[in-house]
C-alpha positions as semicolon CSV with decimal commas, in nm:
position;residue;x (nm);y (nm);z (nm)
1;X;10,949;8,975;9,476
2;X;10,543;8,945;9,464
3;X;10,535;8,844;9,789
4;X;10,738;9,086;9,899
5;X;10,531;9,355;9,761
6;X;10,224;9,218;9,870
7;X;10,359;9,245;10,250
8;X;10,498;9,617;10,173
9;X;10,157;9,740;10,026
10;X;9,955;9,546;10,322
11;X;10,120;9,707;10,602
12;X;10,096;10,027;10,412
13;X;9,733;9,994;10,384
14;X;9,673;9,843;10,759
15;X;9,887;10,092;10,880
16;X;9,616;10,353;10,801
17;X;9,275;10,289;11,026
18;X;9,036;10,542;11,003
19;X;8,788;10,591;11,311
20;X;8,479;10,425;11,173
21;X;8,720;10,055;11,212
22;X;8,760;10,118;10,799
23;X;9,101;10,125;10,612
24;X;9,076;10,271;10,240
25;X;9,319;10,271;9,979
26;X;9,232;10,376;9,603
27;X;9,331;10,080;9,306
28;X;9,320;10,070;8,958
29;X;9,495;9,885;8,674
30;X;9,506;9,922;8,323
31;X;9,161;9,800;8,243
32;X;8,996;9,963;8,517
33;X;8,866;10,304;8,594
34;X;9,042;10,375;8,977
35;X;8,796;10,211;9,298
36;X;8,804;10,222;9,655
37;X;8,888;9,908;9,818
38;X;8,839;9,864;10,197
39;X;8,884;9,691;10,498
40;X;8,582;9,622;10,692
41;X;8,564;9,617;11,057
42;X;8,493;9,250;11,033
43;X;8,794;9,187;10,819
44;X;8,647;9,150;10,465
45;X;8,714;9,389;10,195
46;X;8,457;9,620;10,014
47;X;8,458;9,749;9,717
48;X;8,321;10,143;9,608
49;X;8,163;10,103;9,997
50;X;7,971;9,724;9,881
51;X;8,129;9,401;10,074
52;X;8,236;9,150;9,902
53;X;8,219;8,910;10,166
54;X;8,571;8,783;10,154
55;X;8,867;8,791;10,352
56;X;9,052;9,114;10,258
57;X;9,390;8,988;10,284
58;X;9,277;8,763;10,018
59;X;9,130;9,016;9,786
60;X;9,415;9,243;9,761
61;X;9,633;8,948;9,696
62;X;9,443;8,823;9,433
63;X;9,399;9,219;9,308
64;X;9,754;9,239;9,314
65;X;9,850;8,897;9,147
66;X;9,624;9,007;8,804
67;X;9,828;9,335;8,829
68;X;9,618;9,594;9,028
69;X;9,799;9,844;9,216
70;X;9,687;10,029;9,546
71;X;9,810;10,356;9,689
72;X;9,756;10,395;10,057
């Protein structure tokens, strides 16, 4: 059901490019005030507009595994 997820709140998230080659969403979780997390045009994810320097796919999963949710 995770996984499942994970794939619905991707394409939700991909399926919104703005025209700088950036997708947005806003995240938060119970221990954190709300953030921006991006994809970068070079694939990693950034985070309040600083990269992180890893793969975003692999952020959000990991966000989303210790129980962060996104909006799109």
């Amino acid at each position: 059901m995770k996984k499942l997820f994970f794939f619905a709140v991707l394409s939700l998230i991909l399926s919104c490019n703005n025209d700088d080659g950036r997708s947005c969403t806003t995240c938060s979780s119970e221990v954190t005030a709300n953030f921006e997390l991006c994809e970068e045009s070079n694939g990693t994810a950034s985070v309040n507009g600083e990269n992180t320097g890893v793969q975003y796919d692999i952020y959000i999963y990991n966000l989303i595994e210790t129980g962060v949710s996104c909006d799109n």
